[in-house]
ROSE-4610 file (N, C-alpha, C; in Angstrom, 1 decimal, always signed):
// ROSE-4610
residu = [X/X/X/X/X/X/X/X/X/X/X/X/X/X/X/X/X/X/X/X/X/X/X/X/X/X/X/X/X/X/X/X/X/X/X/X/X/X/X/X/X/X/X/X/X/X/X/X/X/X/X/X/X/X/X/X/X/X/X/X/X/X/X/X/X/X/X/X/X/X/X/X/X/X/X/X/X/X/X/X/X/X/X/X/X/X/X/X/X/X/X/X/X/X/X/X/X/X/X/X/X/X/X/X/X/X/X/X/X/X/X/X/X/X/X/X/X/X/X/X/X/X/X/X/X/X/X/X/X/X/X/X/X/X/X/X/X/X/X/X/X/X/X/X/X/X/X/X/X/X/X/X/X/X/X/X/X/X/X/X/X/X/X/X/X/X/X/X/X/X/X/X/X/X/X/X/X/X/X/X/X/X/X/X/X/X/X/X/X/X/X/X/X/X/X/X/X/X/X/X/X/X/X/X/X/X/X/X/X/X/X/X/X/X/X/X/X/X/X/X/X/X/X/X/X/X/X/X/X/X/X/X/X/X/X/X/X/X/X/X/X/X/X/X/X/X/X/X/X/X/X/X/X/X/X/X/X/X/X/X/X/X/X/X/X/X/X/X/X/X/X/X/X/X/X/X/X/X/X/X/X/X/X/X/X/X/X/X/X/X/X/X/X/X/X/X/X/X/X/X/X/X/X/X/X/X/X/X/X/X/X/X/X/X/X/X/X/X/X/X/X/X/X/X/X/X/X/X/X/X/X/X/X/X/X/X/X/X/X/X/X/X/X/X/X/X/X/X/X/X/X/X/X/X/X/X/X/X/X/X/X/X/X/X/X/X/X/X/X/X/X/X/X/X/X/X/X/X/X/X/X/X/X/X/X/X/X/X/X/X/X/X/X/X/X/X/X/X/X/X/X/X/X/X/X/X/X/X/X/X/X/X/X/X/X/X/X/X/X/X/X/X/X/X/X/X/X/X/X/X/X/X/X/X/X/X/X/X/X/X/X/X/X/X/X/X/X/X/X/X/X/X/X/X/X/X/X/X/X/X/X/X/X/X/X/X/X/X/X/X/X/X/X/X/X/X/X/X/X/X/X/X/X/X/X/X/X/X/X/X/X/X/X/X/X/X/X/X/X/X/X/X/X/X/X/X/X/X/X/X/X/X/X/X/X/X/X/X/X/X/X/X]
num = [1/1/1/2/2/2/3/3/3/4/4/4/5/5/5/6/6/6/7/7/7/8/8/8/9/9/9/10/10/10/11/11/11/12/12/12/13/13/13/14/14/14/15/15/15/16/16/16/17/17/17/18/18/18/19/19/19/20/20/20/21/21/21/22/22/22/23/23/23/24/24/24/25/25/25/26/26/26/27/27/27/28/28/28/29/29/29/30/30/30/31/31/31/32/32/32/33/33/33/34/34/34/35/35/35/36/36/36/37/37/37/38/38/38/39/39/39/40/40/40/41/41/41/42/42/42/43/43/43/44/44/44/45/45/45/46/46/46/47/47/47/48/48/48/49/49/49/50/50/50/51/51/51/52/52/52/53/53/53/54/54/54/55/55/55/56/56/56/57/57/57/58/58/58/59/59/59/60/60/60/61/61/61/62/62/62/63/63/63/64/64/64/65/65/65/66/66/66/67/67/67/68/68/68/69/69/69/70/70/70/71/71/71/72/72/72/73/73/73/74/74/74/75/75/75/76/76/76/77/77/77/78/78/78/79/79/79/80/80/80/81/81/81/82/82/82/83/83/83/84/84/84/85/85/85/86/86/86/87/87/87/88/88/88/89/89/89/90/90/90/91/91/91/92/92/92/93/93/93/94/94/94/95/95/95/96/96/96/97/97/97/98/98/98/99/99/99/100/100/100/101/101/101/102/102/102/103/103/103/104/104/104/105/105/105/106/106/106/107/107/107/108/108/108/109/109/109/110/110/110/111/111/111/112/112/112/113/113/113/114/114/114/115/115/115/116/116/116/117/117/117/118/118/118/119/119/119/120/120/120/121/121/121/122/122/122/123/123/123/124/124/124/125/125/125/126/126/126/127/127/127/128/128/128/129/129/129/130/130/130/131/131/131/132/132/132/133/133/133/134/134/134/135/135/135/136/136/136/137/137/137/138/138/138/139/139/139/140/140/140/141/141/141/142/142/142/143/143/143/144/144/144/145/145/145/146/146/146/147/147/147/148/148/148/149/149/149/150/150/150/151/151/151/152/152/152/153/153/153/154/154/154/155/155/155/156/156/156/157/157/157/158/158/158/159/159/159/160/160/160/161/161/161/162/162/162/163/163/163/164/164/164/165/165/165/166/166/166/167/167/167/168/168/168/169/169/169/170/170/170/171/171/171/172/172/172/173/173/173/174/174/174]
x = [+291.2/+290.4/+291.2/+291.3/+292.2/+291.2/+291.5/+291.6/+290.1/+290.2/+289.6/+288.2/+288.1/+286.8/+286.6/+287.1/+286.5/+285.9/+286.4/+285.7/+284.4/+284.1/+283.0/+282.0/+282.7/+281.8/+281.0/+281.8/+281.4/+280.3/+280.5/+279.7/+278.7/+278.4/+277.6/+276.3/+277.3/+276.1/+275.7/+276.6/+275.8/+274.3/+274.3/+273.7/+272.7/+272.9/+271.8/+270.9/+271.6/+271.5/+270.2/+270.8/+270.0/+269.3/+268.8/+268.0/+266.6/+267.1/+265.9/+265.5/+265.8/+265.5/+264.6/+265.1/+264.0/+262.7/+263.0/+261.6/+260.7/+261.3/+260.7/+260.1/+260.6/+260.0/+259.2/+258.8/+257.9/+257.1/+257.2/+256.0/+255.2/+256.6/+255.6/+254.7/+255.2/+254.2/+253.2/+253.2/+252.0/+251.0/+251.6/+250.4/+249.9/+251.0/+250.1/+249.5/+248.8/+248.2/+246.3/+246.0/+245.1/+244.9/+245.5/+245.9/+245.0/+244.9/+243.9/+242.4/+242.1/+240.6/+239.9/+238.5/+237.6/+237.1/+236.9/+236.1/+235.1/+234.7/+233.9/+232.6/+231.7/+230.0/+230.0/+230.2/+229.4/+230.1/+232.0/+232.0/+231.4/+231.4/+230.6/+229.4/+228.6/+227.3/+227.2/+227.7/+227.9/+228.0/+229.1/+229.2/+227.9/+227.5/+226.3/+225.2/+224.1/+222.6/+222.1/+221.0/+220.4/+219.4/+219.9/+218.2/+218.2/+217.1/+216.5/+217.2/+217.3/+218.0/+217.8/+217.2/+217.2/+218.8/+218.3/+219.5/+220.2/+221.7/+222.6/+223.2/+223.1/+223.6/+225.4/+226.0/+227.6/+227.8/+228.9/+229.5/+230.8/+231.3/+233.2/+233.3/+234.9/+235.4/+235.9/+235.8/+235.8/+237.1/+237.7/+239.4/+238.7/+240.1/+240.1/+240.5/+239.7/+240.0/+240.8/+241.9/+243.0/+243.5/+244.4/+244.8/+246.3/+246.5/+247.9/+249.0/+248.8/+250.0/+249.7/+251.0/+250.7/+252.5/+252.5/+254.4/+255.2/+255.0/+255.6/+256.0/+254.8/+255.1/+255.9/+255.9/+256.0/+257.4/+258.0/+259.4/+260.1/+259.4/+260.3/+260.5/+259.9/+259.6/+260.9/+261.1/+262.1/+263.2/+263.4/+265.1/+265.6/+264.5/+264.4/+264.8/+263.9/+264.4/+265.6/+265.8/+266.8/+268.6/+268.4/+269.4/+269.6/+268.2/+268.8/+268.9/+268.9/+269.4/+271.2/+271.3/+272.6/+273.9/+273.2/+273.7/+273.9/+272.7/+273.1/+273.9/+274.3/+275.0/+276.5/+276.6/+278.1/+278.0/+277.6/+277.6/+278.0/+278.4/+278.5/+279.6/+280.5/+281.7/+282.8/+282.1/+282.7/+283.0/+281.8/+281.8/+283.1/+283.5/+283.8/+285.3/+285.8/+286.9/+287.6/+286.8/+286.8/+287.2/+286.0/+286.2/+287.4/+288.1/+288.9/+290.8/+290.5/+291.4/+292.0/+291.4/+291.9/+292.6/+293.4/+293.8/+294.2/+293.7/+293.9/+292.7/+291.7/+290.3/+289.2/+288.1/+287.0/+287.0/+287.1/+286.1/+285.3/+285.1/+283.7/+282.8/+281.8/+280.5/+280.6/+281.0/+280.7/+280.1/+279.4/+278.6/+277.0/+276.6/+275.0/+275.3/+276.5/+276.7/+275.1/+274.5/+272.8/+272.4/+272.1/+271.3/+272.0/+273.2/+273.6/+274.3/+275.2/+276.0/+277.0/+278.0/+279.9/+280.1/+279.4/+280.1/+278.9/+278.1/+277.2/+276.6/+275.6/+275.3/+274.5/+274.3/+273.7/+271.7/+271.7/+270.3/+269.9/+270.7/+270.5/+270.5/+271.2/+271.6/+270.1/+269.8/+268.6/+267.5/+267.3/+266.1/+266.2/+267.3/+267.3/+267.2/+267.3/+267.0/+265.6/+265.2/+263.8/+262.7/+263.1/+262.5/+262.5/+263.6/+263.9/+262.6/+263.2/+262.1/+260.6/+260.4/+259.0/+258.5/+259.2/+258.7/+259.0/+259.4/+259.3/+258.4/+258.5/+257.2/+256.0/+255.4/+254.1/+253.9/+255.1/+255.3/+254.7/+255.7/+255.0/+253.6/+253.1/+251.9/+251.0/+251.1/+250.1/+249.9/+251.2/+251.2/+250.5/+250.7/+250.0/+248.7/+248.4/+247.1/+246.1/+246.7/+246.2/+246.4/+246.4/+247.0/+248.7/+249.2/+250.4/+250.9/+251.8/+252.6/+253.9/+254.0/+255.9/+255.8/+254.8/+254.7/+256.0/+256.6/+258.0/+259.4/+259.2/+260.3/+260.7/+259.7/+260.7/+261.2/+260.6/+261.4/+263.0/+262.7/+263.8/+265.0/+264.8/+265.5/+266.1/+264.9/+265.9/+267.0/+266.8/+267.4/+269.0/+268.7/+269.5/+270.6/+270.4/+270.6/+271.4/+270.5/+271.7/+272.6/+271.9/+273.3/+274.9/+274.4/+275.4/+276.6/+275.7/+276.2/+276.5/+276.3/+276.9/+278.3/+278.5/+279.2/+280.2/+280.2/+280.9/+281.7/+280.7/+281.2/+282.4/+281.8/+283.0/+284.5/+284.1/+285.6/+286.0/+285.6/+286.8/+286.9/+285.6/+285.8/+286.1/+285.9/+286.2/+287.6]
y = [+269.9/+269.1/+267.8/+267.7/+266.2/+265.1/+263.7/+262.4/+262.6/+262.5/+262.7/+263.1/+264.3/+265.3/+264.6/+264.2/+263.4/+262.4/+261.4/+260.1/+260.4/+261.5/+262.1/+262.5/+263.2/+263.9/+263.0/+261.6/+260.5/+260.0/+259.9/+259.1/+259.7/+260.9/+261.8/+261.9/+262.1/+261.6/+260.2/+259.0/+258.0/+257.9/+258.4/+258.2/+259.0/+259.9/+261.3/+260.1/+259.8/+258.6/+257.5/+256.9/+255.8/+256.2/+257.7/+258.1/+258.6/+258.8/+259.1/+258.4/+256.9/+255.9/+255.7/+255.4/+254.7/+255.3/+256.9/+257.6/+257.7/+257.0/+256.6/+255.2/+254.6/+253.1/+253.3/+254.0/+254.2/+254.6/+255.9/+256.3/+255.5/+255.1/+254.0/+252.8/+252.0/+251.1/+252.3/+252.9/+253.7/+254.0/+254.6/+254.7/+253.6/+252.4/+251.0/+250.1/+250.9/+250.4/+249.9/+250.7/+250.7/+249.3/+248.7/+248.0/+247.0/+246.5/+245.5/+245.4/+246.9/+247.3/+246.8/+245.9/+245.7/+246.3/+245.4/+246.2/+247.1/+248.2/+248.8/+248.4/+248.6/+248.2/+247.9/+249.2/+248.9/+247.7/+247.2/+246.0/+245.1/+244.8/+243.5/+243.2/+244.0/+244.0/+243.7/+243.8/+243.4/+241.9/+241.1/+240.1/+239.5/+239.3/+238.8/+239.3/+237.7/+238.2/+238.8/+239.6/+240.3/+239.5/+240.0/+239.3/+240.2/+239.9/+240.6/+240.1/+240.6/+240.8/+241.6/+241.3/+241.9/+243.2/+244.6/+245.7/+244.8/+245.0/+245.0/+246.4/+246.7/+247.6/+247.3/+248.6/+248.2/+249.9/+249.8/+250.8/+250.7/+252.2/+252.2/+252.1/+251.6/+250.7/+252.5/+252.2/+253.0/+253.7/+254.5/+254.6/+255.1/+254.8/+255.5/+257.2/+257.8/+259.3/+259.5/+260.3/+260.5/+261.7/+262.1/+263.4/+262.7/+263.5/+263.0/+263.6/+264.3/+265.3/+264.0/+263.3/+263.1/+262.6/+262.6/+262.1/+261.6/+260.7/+260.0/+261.3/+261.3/+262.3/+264.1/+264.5/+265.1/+265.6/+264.1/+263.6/+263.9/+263.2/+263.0/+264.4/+265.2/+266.7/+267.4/+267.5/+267.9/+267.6/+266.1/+265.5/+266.1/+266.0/+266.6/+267.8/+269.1/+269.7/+270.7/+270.0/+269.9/+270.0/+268.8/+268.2/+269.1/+269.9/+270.4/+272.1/+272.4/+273.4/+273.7/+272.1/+271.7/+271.7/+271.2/+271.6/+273.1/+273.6/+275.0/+275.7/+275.8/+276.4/+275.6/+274.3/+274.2/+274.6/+274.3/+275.2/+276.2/+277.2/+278.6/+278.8/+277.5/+277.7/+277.9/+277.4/+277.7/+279.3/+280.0/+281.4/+281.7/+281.5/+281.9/+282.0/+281.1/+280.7/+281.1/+281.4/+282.4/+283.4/+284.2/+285.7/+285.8/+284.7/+284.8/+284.6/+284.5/+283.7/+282.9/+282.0/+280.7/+280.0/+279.2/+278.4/+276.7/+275.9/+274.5/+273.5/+274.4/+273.8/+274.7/+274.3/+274.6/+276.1/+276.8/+278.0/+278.5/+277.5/+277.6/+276.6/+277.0/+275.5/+274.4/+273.5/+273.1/+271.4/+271.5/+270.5/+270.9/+271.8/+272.7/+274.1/+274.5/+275.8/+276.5/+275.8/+276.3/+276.0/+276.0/+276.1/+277.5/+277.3/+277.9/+279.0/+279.0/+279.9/+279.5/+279.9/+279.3/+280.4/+281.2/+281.9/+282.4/+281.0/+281.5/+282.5/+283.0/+284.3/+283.5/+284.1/+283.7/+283.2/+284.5/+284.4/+283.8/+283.5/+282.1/+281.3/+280.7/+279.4/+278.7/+280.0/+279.6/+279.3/+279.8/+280.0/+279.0/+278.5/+277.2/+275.8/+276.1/+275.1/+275.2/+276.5/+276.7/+276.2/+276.2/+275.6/+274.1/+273.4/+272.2/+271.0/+272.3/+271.5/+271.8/+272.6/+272.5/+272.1/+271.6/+271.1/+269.5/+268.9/+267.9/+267.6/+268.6/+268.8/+267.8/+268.8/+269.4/+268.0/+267.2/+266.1/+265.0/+265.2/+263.7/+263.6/+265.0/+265.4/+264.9/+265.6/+264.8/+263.4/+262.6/+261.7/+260.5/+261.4/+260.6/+261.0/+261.9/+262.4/+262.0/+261.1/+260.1/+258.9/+258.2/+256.9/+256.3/+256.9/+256.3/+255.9/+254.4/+253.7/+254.2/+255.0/+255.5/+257.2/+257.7/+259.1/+259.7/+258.6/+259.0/+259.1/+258.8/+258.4/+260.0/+261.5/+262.6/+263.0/+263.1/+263.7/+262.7/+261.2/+260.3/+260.6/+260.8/+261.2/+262.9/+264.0/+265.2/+265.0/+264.1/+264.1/+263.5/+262.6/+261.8/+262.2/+262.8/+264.0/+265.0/+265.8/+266.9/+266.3/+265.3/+264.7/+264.2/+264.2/+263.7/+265.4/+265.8/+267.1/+267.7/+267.6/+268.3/+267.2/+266.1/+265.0/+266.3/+265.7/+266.4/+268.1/+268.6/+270.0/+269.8/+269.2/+269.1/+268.2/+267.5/+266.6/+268.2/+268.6/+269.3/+270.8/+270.9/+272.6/+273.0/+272.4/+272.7/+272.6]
z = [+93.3/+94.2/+94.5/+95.3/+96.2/+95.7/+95.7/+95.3/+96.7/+98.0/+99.0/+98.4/+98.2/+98.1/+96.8/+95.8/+94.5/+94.7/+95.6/+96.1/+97.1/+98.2/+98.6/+97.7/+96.9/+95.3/+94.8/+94.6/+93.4/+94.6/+95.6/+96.7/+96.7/+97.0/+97.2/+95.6/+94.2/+93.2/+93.2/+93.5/+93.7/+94.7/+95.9/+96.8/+96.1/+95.5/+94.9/+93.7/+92.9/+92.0/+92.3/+93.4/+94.3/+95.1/+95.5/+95.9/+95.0/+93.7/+92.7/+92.4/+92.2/+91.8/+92.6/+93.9/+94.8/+95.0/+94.7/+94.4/+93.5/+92.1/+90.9/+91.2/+91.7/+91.9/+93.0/+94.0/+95.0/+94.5/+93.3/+92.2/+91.7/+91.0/+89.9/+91.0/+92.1/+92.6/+93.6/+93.5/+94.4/+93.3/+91.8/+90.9/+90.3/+90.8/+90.0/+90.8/+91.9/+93.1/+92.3/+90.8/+90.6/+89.4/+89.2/+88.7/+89.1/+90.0/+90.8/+91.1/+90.8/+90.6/+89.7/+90.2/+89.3/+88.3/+87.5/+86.0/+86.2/+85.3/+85.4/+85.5/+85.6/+85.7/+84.4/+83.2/+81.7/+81.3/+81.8/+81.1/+81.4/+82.8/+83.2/+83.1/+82.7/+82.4/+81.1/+80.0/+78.7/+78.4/+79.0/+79.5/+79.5/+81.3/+81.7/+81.2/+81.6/+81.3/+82.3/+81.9/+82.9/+83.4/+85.0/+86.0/+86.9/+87.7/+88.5/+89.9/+91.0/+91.9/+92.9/+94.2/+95.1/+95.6/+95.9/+95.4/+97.2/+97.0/+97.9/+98.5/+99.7/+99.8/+100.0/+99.3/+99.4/+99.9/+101.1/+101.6/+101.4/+100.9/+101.1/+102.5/+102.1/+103.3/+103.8/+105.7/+106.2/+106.8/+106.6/+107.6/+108.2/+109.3/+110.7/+110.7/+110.8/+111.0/+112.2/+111.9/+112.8/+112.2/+113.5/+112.9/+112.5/+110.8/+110.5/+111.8/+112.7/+113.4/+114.5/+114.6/+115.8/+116.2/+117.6/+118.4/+117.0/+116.3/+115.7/+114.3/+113.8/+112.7/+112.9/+114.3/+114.9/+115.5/+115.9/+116.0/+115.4/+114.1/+112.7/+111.6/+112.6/+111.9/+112.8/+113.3/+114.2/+114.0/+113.9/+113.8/+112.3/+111.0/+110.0/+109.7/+109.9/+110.4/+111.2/+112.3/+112.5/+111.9/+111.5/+110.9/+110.2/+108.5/+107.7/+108.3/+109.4/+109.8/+110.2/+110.9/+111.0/+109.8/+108.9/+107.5/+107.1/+107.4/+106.8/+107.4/+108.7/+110.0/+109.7/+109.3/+108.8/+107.1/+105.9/+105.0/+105.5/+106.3/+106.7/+106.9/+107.6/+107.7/+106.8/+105.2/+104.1/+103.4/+104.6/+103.7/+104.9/+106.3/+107.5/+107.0/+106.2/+106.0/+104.7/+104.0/+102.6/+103.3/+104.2/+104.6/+105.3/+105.7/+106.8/+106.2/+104.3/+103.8/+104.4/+104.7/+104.9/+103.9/+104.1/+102.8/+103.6/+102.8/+102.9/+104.1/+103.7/+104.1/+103.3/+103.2/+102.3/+102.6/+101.0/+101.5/+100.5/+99.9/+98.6/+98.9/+98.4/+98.8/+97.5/+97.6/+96.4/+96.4/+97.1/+97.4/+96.6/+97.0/+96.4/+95.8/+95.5/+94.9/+94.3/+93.8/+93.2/+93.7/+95.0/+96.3/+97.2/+97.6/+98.7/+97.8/+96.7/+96.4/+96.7/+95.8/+96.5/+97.6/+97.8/+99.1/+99.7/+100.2/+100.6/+102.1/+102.2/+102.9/+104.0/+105.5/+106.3/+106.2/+105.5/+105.0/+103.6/+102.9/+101.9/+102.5/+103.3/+104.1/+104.9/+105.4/+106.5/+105.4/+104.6/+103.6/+103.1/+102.3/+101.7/+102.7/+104.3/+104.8/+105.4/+105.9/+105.6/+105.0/+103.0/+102.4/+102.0/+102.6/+102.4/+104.0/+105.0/+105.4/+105.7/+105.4/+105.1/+103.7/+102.8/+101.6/+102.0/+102.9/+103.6/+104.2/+105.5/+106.1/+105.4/+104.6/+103.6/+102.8/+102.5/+101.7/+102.5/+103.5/+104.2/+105.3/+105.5/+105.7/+104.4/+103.5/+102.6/+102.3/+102.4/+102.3/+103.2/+104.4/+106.1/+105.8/+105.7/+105.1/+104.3/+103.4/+102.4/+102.4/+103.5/+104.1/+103.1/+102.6/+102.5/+103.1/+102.9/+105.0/+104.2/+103.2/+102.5/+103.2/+103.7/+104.4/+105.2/+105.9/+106.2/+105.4/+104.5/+103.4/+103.2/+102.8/+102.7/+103.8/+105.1/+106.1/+106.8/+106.1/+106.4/+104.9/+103.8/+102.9/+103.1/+103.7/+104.1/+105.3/+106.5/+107.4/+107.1/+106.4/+105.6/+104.4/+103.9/+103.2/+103.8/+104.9/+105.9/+106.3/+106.9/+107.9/+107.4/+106.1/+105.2/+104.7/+103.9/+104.5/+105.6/+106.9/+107.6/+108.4/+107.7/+107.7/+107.1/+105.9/+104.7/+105.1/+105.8/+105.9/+107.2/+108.5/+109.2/+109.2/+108.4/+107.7/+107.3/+105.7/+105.4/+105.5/+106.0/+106.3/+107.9/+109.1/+110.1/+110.2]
């Protein structure tokens, strides 16, 4: 392995690195969103004396019903997609060049070898991007779904991600 593809390598687990993080930290403040919630009834009532009180009516606050599918989310499904299709179709070049003994450009995967295989197959390729973005998809649908304003964060992390890869594949395998 060249000095080149080592320094991509290291780049590449960094980014992988600082990408789990930031998904741990987006965890952790989305689950400690509850933190701020008032006390329960039984404590507060423990506390204070009791009086009599005309009842208050109290309603949850209302969202706006919308459909999570809309241009924006829709967009972002596509470029997504996309992209990690783009990746898999250059990932391919690596098998192209194997088959073709090539020598002195890629002809093993070794970017996702446990994803794609070192000599990976047409129909691995598609499937693993298949499932990358629809498990994006599905992700940031739920998330729109559930008023999260971080709902774009997987389909901007997969695109981000392929693009990177498919960076990577035409530097050294084309």
């Amino acid at each position: 392995m060249n000095s080149r593809t080592h320094t991509i390598l290291q780049a590449k687990r960094q980014l992988a690195s600082i990408l789990f993080i930031a998904f741990v930290v987006l965890g952790a403040a989305t689950a400690s969103k509850a933190a701020g919630l008032p006390d329960a009834p039984s404590a507060v009532a423990a506390m204070e004396p009791v009086t009599a009180e005309p009842a208050v009516s109290v309603s949850a606050p209302k969202f706006e019903t919308r459909n999570p599918v809309d241009a924006k989310f829709l967009a972002l499904s596509i470029i997504s997609a996309g992209s990690t299709f783009s990746d898999s179709y250059t990932t391919l070049f690596a098998r192209q060049n194997w088959l073709a003994h090539r020598q002195g450009v890629c002809n093993v995967e070794t970017q996702s070898p446990y994803l794609y295989g070192t000599h990976p197959t047409v129909g691995r390729a598609y499937a693993v991007a298949s499932v990358k973005s629809a498990g994006s998809i599905v992700a940031a649908y739920y998330l729109r779904k559930h008023h999260n304003r971080f709902w774009s964060a997987p389909l901007i992390a997969n695109s981000l991600m392929s693009l990177e890869g498919v960076t990577q594949n035409m530097i050294a395998c084309n």
